[in-house]
C-alpha positions as CSV (number, residue, x, y, z in Angstrom):
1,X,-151.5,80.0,-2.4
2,X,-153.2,83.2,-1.8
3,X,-156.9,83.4,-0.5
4,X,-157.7,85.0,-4.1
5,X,-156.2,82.3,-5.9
6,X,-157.7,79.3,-3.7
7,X,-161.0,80.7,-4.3
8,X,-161.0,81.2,-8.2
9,X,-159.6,77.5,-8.3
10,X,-162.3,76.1,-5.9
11,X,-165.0,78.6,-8.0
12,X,-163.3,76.7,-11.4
13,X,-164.2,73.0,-10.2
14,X,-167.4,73.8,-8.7
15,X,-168.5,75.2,-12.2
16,X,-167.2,72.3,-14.0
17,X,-168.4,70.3,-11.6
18,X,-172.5,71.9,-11.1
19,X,-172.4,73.6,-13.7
20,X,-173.1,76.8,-12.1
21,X,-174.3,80.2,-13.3
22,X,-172.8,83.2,-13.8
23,X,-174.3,84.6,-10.4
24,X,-173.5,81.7,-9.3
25,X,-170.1,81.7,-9.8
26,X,-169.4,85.2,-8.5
27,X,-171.2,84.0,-4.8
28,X,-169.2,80.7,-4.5
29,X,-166.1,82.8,-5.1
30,X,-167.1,85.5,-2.7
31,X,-168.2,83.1,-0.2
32,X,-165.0,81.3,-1.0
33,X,-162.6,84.0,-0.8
34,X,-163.9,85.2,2.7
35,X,-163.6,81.5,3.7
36,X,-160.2,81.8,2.6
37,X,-159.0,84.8,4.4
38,X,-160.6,83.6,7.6
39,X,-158.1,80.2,7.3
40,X,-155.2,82.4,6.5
41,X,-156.1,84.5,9.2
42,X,-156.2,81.9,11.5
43,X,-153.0,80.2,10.4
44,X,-151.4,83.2,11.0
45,X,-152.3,83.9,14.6
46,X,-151.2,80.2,14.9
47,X,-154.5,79.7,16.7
48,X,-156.0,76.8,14.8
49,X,-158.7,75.0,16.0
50,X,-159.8,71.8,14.9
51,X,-163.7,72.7,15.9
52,X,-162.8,76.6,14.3
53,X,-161.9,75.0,11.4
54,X,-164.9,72.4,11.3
55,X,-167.6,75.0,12.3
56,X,-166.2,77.2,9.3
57,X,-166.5,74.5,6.9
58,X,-170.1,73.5,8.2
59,X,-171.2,77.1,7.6
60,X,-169.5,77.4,4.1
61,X,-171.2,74.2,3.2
62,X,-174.2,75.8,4.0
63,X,-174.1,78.9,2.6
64,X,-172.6,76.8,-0.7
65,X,-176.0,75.0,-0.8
66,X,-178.4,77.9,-0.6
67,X,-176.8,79.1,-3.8
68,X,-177.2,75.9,-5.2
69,X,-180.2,74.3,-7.2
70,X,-181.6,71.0,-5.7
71,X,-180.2,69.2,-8.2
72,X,-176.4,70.7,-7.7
73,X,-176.6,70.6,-4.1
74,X,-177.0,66.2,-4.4
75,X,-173.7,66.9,-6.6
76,X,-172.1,68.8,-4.7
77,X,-173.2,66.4,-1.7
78,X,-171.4,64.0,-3.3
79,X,-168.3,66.3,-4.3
80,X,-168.2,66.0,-0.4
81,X,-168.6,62.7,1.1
82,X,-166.2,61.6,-1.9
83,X,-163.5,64.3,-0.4
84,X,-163.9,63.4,3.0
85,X,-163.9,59.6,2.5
86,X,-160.6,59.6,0.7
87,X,-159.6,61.7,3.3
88,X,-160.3,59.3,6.1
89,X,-159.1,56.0,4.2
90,X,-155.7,57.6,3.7
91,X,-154.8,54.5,1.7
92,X,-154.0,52.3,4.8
93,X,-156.3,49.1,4.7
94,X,-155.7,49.1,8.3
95,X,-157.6,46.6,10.7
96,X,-156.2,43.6,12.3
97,X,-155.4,40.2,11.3
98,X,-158.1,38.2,10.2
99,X,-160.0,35.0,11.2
100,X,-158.1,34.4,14.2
């Protein structure tokens, strides 16, 4: 998918999502897009970086928020922590036996 089309589909679901603005709109996908390009870029060189990708992501996050009202930023909080923590589960159940 190319940066231009991974940021208009991340721009759609954040609208639908928060509800955003117009001007809104336009800095999440500008913001987006350049987040994008960076990944591409990256993948390219073949020099990804876990902590590269990590400190990107914190920054977008950031720069996501400032755009945001208070209200869409506790959304889009929880747009996150709902992301990451299906992320981590990965479906397993894991753990060891029990009451032994």
């Amino acid at each position: 998918m190319t940066p231009e089309k991974r940021a208009e589909n991340q721009t759609k679901q954040m609208t639908e999502k928060l509800n955003l603005s117009e001007d809104q709109q336009k800095q999440v996908y500008n913001l987006t897009l350049a987040r994008a390009q960076k990944v591409k870029e990256l993948r390219e060189a073949q020099t990804v970086d876990r902590e590269q990708m990590r400190a990107l992501m914190e920054t977008y996050n950031n720069e996501v928020a400032k755009i945001l009202t208070v209200e869409q930023q506790e959304k889009y909080k929880t747009m996150l922590e709902d992301r990451r923590g299906g992320d981590r589960r990965g479906g397993g159940g894991g753990g060891g036996p029990r009451g032994n």
